[in-house]
Every structure is written in C-alpha cells, then in structure tokens.
C-alpha positions in Angstrom: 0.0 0.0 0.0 1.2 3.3 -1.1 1.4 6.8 0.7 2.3 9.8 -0.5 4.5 12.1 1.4 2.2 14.2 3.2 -0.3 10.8 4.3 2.5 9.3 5.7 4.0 12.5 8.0 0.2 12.9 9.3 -0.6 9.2 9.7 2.9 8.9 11.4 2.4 12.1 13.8 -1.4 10.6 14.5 0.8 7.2 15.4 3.7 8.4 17.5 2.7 11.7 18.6 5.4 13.6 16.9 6.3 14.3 13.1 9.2 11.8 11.7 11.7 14.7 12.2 11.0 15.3 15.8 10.6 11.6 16.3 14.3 11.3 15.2 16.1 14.1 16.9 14.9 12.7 20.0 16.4 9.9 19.5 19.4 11.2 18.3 19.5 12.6 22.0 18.3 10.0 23.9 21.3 8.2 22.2 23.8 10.7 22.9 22.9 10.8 26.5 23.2 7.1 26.8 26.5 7.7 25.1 27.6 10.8 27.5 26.3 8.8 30.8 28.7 5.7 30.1 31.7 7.8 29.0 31.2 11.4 30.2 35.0 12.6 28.9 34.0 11.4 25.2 31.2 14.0 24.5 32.6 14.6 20.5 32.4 10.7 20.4 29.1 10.4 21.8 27.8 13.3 19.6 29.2 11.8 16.0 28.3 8.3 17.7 24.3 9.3 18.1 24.2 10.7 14.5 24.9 14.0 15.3 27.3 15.8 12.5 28.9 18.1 14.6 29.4 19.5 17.9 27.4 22.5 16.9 24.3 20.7 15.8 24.9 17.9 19.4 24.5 21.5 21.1 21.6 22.7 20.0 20.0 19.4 20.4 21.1 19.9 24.1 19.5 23.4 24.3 16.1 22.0 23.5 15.8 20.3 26.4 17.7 17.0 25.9 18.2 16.8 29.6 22.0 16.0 30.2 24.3 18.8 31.2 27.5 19.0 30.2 29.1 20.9 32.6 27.9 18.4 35.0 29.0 15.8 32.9 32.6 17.5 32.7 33.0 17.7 36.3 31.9 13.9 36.6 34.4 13.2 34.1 37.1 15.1 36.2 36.2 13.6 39.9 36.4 10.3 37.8 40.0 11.0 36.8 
C-alpha cells in the first residue's frame, strides 16, 4: 500500500505523537545521553556516535531540552579522573 509524502508525515504524527523529524532528533538525543552517561570525557564521540554531524548541531539538540548537562558531565568526568 502506497502513501504519498504528506499521508504518511500525518498518519505517522497521528501514530507516534510527533512528526518523523521530531521523532528522530529525539532519538538522536536519547542516544547521545546514553553515550555521555557511560563515557562522560567522550562527549565529541558520543555526539558523531548518536548521529549528530557536529558539535554544533549535538549543542543545539542539548539546548532544547535533551536533559543531560555537560558541565555536569565534565566535572563527573574530572572527579572520575
């Protein structure tokens, strides 16, 4: 069965609650946190590892509410050292 473009992006928000690209930044971040709680020192690592292309973009995921901080990461990292 075929949908077009715009069937699918409102069947899928009606489904999930949230549009495909929504759906997939948060999981981007819930990644990346995963990432950042096992290995807090490794944040670039974490960020390319969750799909993020840069540190720029990993940042502005983290601004909109992604729930890890990393300053309290760092300092984790640096009692863990």
């Amino acid at each position: 069965m075929a949908v077009s473009p715009f069937h699918f992006h409102r069947l899928f928000k009606q489904v999930v609650g949230a549009t495909p690209r929504e759906y997939a930044r948060a999981e981007r971040v819930a990644r990346f946190g995963q990432a950042l709680d096992a290995r807090p020192a490794e944040s670039a690592e974490a960020a390319y590892g969750a799909g993020f292309g840069s540190e720029l973009a990993r940042l502005s995921g983290r601004e909109r509410g992604a729930g890890h901080d990393p300053r309290r990461a760092a300092r984790a990292a640096a009692k863990a050292s």
